[in-house]
C-alpha positions as CSV (number, residue, x, y, z in Angstrom):
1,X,96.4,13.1,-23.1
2,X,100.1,14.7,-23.9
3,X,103.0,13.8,-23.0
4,X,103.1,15.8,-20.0
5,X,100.0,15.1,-18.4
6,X,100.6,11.5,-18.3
7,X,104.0,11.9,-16.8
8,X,102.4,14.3,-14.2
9,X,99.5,11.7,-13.6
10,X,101.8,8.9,-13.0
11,X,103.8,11.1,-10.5
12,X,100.7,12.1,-8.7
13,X,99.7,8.1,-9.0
14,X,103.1,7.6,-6.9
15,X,102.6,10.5,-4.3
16,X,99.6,11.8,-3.7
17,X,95.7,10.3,-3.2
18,X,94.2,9.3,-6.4
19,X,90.4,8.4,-7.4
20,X,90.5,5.6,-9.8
21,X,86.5,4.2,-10.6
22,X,85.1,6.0,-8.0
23,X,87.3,5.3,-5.3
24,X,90.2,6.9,-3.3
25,X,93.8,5.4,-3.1
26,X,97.3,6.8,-1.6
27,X,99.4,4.0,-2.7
28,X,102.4,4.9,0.6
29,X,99.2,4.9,2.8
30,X,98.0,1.7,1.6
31,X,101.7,0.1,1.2
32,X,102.3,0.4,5.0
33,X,99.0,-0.9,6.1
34,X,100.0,-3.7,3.8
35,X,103.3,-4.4,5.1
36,X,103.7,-2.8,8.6
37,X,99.8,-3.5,9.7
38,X,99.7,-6.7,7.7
39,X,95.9,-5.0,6.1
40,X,95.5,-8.0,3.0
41,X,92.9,-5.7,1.5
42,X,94.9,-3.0,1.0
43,X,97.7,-5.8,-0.8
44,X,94.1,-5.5,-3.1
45,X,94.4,-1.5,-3.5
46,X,98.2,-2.0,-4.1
47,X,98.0,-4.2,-6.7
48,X,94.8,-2.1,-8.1
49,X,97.2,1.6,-8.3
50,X,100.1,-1.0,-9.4
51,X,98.2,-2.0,-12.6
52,X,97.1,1.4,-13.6
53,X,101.0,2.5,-12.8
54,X,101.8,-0.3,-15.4
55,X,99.1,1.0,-18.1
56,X,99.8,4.4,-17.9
57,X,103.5,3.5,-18.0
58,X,103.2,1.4,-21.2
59,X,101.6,4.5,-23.0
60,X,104.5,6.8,-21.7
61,X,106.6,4.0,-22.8
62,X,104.7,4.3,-26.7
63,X,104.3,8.1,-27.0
64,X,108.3,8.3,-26.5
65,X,109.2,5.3,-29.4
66,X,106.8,7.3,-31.8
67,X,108.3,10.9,-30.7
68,X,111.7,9.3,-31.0
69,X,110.9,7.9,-34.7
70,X,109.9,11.6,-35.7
71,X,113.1,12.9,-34.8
């Protein structure tokens, strides 16, 4: 992937419905039925789009120390 479509797919990740294995997720959605309907299984979808946040972040995170070292 470039670097732009990962930064696009981690922005769509934070504000729009996503399909990650087979199955939908709208991580606001699922936050407030979390913590305003008290919903534990989607604490379980949360945590799910949370760890995919954290891997696609890590290889944004990469792809700008190796751009940065060929400048």
């Amino acid at each position: 992937m470039e670097y732009q479509e990962k930064y696009d797919q981690l922005i769509k990740i934070l504000t729009e419905e996503v399909e990650i294995e087979g199955k939908k997720f709208n991580l606001k959605e699922d936050f407030d039925k979390l913590f305003i309907k008290e919903n534990k299984t989607a604490g379980t979808r949360v945590r799910k789009m949370m760890q995919e946040i954290k891997k696609l972040a890590q290889e944004i995170r990469d792809d700008v120390q190796d751009y940065k070292s060929k400048i």
